[in-house]
Legacy VTK file of the C-alpha trace (Angstrom):
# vtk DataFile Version 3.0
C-alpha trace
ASCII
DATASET POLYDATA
POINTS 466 float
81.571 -77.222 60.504
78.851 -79.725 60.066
77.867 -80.592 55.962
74.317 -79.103 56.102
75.693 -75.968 57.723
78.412 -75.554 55.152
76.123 -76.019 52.555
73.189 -73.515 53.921
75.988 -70.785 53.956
77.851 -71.725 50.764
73.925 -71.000 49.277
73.445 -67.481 51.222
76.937 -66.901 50.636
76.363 -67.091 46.669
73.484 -65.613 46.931
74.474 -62.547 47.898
77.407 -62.343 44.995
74.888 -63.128 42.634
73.104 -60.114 43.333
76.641 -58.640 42.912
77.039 -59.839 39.415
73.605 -59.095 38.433
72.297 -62.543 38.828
68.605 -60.832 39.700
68.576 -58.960 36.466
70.334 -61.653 34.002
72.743 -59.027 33.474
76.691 -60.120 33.340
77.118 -58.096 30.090
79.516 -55.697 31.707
80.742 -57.295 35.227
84.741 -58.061 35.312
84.114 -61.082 37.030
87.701 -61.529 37.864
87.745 -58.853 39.724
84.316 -59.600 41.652
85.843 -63.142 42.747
88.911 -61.315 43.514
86.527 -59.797 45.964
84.663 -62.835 46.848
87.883 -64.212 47.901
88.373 -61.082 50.028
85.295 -61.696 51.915
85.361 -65.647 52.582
89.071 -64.596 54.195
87.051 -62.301 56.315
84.614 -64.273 57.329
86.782 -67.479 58.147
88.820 -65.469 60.262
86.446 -64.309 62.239
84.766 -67.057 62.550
88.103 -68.935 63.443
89.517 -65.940 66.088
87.107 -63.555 66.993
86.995 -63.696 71.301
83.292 -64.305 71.470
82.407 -67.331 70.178
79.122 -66.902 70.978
78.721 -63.680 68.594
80.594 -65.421 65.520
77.567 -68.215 64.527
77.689 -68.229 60.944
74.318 -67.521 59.890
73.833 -64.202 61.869
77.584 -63.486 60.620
75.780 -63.913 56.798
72.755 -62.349 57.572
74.824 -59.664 58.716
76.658 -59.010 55.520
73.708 -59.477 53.575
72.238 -56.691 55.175
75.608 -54.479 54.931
75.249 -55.400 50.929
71.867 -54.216 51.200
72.532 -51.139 53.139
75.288 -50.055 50.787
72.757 -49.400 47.801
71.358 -46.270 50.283
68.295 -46.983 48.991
65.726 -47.434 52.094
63.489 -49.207 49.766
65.799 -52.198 49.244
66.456 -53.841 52.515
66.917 -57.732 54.052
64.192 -59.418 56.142
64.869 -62.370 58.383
62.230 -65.141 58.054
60.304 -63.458 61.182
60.004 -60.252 59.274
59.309 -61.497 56.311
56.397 -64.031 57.581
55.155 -60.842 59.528
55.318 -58.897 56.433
52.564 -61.136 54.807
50.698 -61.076 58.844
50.992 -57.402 58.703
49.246 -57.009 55.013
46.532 -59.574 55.638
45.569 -59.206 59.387
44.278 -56.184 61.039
46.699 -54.205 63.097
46.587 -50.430 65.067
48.394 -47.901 63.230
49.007 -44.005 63.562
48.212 -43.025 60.177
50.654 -42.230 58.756
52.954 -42.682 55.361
56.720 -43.006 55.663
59.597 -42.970 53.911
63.673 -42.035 53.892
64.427 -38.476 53.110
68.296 -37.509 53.327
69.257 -40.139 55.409
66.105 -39.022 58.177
62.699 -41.361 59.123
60.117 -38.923 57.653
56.526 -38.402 57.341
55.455 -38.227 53.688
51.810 -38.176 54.894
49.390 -38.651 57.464
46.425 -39.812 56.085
43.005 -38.225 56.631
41.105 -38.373 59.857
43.900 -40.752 61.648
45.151 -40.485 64.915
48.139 -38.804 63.658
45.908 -36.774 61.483
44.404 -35.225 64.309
47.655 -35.044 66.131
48.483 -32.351 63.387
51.574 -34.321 62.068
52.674 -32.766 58.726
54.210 -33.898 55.970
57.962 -33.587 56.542
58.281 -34.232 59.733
61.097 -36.287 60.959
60.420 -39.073 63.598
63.712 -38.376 65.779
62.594 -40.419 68.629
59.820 -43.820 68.594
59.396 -44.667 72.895
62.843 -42.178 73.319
65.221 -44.831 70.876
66.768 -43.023 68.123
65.674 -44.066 64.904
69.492 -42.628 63.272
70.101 -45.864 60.856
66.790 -47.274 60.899
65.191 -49.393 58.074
61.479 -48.372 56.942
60.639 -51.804 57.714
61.790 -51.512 61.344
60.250 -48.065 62.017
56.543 -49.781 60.857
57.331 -52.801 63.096
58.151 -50.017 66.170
55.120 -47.537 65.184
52.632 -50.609 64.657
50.563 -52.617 66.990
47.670 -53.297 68.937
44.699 -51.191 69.130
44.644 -48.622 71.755
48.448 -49.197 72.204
49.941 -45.883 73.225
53.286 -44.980 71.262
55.599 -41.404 71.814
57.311 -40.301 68.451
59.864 -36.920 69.106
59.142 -34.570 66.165
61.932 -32.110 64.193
59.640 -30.070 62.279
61.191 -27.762 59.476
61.887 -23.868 60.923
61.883 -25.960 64.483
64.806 -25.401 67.096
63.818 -28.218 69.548
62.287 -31.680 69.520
58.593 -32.048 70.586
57.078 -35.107 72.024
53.701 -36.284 70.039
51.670 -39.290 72.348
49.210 -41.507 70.030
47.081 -43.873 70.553
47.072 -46.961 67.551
43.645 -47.228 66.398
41.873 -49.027 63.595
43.122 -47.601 60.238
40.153 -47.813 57.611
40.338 -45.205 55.064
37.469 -43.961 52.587
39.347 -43.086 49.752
36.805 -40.985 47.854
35.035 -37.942 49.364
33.140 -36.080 47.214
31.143 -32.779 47.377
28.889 -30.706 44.434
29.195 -26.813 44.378
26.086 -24.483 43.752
28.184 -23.242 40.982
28.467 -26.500 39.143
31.955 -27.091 40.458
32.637 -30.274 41.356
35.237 -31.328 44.092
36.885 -34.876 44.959
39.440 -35.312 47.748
41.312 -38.711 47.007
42.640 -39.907 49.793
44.794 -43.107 48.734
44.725 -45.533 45.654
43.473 -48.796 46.668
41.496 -51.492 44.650
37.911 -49.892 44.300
38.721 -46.802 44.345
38.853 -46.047 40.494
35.477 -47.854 41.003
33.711 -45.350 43.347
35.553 -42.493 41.305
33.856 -43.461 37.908
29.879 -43.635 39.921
31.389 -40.169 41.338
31.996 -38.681 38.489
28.982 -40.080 36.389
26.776 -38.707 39.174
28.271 -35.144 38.557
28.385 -35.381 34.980
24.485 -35.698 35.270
24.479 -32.466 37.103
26.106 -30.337 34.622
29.403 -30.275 35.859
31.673 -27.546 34.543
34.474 -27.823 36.357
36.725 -30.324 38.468
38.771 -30.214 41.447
40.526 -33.802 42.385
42.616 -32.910 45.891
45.292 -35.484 46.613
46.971 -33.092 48.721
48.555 -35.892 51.564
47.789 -38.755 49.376
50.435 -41.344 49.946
49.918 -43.290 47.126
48.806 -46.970 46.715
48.782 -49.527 44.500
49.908 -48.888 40.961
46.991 -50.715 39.143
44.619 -48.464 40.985
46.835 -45.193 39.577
46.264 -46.864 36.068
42.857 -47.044 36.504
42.338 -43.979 37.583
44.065 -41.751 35.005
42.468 -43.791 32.594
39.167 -41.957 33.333
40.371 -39.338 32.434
42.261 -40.059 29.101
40.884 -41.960 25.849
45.178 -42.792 24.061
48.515 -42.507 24.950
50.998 -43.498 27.828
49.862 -42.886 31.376
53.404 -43.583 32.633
56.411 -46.083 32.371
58.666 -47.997 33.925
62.840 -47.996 33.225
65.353 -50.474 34.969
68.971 -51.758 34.028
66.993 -55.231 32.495
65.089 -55.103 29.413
61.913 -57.233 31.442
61.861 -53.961 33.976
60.947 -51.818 30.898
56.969 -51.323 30.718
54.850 -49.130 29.399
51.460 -48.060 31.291
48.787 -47.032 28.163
45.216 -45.492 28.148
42.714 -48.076 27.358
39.529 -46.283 27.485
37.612 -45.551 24.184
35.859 -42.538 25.635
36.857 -40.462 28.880
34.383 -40.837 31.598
35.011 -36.602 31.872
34.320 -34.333 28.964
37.321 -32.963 27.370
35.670 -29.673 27.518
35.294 -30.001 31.549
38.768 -28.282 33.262
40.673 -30.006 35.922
42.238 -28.730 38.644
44.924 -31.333 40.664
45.496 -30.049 44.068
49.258 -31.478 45.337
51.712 -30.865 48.413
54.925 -32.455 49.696
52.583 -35.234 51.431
51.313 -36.624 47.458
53.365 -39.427 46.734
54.062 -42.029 44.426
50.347 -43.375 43.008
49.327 -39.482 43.558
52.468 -38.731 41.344
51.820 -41.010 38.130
48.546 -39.423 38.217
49.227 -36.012 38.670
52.221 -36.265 36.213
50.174 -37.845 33.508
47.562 -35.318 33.715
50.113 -32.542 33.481
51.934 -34.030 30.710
48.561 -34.956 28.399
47.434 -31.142 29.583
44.624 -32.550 30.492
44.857 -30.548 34.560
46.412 -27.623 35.570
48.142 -28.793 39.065
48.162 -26.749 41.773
49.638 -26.503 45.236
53.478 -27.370 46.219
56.209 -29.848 45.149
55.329 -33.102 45.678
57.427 -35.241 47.433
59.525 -37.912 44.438
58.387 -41.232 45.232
58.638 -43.242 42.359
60.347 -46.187 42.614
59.117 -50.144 41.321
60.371 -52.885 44.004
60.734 -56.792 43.472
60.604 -59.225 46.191
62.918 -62.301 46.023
62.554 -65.250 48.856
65.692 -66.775 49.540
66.480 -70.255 50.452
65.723 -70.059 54.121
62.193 -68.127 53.905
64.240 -64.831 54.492
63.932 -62.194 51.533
65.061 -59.092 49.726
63.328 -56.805 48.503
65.035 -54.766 45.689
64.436 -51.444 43.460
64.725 -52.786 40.260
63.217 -50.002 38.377
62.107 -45.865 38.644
58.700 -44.519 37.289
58.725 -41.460 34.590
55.754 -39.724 33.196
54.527 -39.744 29.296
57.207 -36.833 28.589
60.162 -38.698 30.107
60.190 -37.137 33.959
61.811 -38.751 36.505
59.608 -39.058 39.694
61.905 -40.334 41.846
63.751 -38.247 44.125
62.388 -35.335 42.087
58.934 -34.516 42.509
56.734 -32.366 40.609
56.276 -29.237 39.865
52.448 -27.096 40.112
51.575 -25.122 37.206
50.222 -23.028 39.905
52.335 -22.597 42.978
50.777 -21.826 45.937
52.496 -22.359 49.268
50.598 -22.980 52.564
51.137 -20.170 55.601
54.770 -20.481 57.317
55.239 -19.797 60.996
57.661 -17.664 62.766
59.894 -19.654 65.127
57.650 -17.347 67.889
54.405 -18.496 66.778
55.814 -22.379 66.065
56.800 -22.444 70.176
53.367 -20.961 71.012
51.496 -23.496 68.732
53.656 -26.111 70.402
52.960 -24.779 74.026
49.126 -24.366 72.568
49.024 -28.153 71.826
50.572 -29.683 74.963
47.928 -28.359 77.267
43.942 -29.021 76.708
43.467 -25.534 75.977
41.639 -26.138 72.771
39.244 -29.093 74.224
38.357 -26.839 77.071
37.502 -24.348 75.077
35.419 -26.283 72.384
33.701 -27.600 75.194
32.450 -24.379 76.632
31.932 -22.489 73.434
29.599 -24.830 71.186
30.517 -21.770 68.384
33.856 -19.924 67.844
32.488 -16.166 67.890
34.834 -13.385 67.409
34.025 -12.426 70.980
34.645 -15.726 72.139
37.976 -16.307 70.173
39.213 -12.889 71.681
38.824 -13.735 74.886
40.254 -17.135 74.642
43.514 -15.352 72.986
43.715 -12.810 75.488
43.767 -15.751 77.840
46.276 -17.743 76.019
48.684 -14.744 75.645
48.831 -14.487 79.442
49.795 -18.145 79.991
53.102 -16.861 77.049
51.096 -18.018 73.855
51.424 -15.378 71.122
49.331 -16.104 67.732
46.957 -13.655 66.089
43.155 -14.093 66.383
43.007 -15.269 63.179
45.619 -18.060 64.063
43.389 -19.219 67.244
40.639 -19.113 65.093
42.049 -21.424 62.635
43.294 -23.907 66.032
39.746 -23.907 67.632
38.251 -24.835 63.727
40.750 -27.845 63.557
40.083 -29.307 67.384
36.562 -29.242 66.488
37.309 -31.247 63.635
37.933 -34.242 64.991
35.447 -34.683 66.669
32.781 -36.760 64.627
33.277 -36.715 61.071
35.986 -34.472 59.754
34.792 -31.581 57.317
35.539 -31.719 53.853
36.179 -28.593 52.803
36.842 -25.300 55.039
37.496 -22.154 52.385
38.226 -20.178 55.675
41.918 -21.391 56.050
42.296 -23.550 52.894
44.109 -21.186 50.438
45.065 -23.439 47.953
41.691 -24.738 47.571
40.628 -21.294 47.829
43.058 -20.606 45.214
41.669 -23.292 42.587
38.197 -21.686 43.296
39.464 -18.007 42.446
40.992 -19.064 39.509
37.974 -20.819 38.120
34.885 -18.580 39.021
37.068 -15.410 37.261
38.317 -16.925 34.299
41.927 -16.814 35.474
42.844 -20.619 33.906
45.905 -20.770 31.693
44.649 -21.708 28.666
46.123 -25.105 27.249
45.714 -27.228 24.181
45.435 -31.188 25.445
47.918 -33.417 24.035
48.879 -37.287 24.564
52.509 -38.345 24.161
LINES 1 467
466 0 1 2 3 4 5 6 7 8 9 10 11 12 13 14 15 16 17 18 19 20 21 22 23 24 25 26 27 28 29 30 31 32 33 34 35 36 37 38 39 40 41 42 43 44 45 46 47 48 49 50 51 52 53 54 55 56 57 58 59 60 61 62 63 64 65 66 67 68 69 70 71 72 73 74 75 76 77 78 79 80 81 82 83 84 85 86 87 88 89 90 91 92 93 94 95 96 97 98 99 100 101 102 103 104 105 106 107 108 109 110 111 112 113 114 115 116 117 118 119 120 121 122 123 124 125 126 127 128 129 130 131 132 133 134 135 136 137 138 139 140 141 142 143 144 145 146 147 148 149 150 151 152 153 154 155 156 157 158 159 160 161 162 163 164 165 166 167 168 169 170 171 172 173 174 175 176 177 178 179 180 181 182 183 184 185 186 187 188 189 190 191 192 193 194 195 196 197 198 199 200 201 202 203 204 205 206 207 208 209 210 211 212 213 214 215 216 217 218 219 220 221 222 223 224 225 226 227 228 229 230 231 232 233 234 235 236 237 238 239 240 241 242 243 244 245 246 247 248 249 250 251 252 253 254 255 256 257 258 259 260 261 262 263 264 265 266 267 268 269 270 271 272 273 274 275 276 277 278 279 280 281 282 283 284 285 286 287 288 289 290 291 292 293 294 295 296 297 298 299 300 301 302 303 304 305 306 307 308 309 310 311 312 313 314 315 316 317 318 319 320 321 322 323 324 325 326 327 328 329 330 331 332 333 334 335 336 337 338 339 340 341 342 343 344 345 346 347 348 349 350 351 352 353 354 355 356 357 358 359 360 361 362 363 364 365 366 367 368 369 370 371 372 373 374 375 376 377 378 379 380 381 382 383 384 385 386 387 388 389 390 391 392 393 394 395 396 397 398 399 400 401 402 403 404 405 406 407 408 409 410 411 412 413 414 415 416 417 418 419 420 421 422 423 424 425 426 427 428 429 430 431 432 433 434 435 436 437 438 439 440 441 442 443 444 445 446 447 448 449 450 451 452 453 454 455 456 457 458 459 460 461 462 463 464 465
């Protein structure tokens, strides 16, 4: 073995023990480092003897043998947030963030050992595929994704615009796979939609937390407050998240003291406390909030919706969200590859865990569930152009109209109530052009919110800061 060689794995090699030991984190205080060498020793045996024996020299070159146990180190955490990138990955990683690339829309994440959709993200293509939060990505082009890393599934789902991909679906209450075709497109979301009520109610659909977005939220807000708002709805119902300083930002709006949320880790450094900043709220105390959630608000959505329960300054409404809430370093190694590592979990002003957890509603209200009967028809109902043919003829979905495109549907085997056509003709005319805000028709936890507000129904709750 040449010098350079030995000494480029000797570094990768320690490397990876050091993360072991706790090197990362500075923390030795309880490792039995005897036994960890005893264990180092165990793998360089390994490793020279395969190197030395194994039949196929050409499968036995010692930095993919490294890489490969890096990875395995990695992999053993079952965490799908800590993972090992090659120096391609991680230079596309940085391409990726910076460049523009097509994308489906949607958020994912790791959920019992699955690829899962946590969101996708208003008016996307997968949006107006009707992906749901949940769904597991069985199939990307017909490979499994069994075992895959989050950061290969983005690299497989990503690329250029008007790039076709195929994604198999396992929804929830499903027997059978179903085939989804997108095409990439540009991905540009407007993270703050906005829209006043006759009745002074004021509602704001937050659609991720990105860097002006607690920006456009406060000239939102000051606009309504000049129209006598009374009451508040903020919807992050399939809001993935985003960047933490954004979440920050935007709680602080809303509160004047106290913690917003904080950080906890094994190392003293990954301890951090999040605190209100603003001398006066940018919303009157006396105004009532209403958070709407579902299993697609993650993460950024979370810290918000958690503080805001906590303080008692919302109600939250909806379902469970889904327990993303997780802090992530990212170390460069020697030769331009990298880890990234969880080094730390997120917990609201009352000490919750968000991780893995979730959130509970004050309020829950669970959207409709299909029979397995109605799920097969609404499959069959998708895969031909039923719906486009029929917005195309029918400029407006009468009941007349609607019953004679179920009667039609029922004799091709699709069974769903008028009311459930309805609902299907409302949502393929909704993407076309810009999507509707707000549709009280089939929304029933917004419809909910509203109900409880315009009949006095709120819980009534004394606001606190921790």
């Amino acid at each position: 073995m040449k010098k350079k060689e030995k000494l480029i794995i000797g570094a990768v090699v320690l490397l990876a023990f050091a993360i072991i030991l706790g090197g990362l984190t500075n923390n030795l205080s309880n490792a039995n480092n005897s036994y960890i060498y005893e264990n180092y020793e165990l793998f360089t045996t390994v490793f020279n003897t395969v190197r030395a024996y194994y039949y196929d020299v050409k499968k036995v070159k010692s930095k993919k043998l490294i890489y490969g146990a890096i990875k395995g180190l990695m992999d053993s955490l079952g965490d799908p947030y800590s993972i090992f990138m090659k120096p391609p990955d991680y230079k596309n990683l940085y391409e990726d963030t910076s460049g523009e690339f097509g994308g489906l829309g949607i958020m994912i994440g790791i959920r019992d050992s699955k690829l899962t959709i946590i969101t996708p993200l208003y008016g996307t293509p997968a949006w107006k595929k009707h992906l749901k939060p949940g769904d597991v990505i069985a199939l990307i082009n017909g490979k499994s994704t069994k075992n895959i890393s989050l950061f290969d599934a983005v690299k497989k789902l990503r690329g250029k615009i008007g790039t076709k991909v195929t994604i198999s679906i396992l929804r929830h209450g499903h027997d059978e796979l179903f085939e989804v075709k997108i095409i990439r497109g540009r991905i540009k979301i407007e993270t703050v939609k906005k829209k006043f009520l006759k009745d002074k109610i004021a509602y704001i659909k937050i659609t991720q937390f990105s860097k002006p977005t607690a920006r456009v939220l406060k000239k939102t807000l000051l606009s309504f407050k000049k129209k006598g708002m009374k009451y508040l709805i903020v919807d992050l119902r399939n809001n993935p998240g985003g960047l933490l300083s954004s979440a920050i930002d935007v709680t602080d709006l809303f509160m004047s003291k106290g913690k917003i949320v904080y950080t906890k880790g094994r190392d003293v450094s990954h301890i951090r406390k999040f605190m209100a900043k603003r001398k006066t709220t940018v919303v009157d105390k006396n105004v009532p909030i209403i958070v709407l959630v579902n299993k697609g608000s993650a993460s950024a959505s979370e810290i918000f919706s958690g503080a805001m329960q906590d303080t008692k300054r919302a109600y939250i409404l909806g379902e469970k969200t889904f327990g993303k809430g997780s802090v992530q370093t990212l170390k460069t190694l020697q030769d331009n590859s990298a880890i990234k590592l969880t080094i730390a979990l997120y917990y609201t002003p009352s000490g919750r865990r968000i991780h893995k957890k979730g959130l509970t509603p004050d309020y829950i209200v669970k959207e409709d569930k299909y029979t397995k009967k109605e799920q097969k028809s609404i499959r069959d109902l998708l895969k031909g152009n039923y719906l486009g043919n029929f917005v195309k003829k029918y400029s407006k979905n009468t009941d007349k109209a609607i019953a004679g495109f179920a009667c039609k549907m029922r004799k091709k085997g699709i069974y769903l109530s008028n009311y459930e056509f309805s609902r299907w003709v409302d949502w393929e005319k909704n993407k076309i052009g810009r999507p509707k805000l707000m549709n009280l028709k089939y929304d029933i936890q917004l419809r909910k919110a509203l109900h409880l507000i315009r009949n006095g129904k709120l819980k009534k709750i004394s606001l606190r800061t921790f």
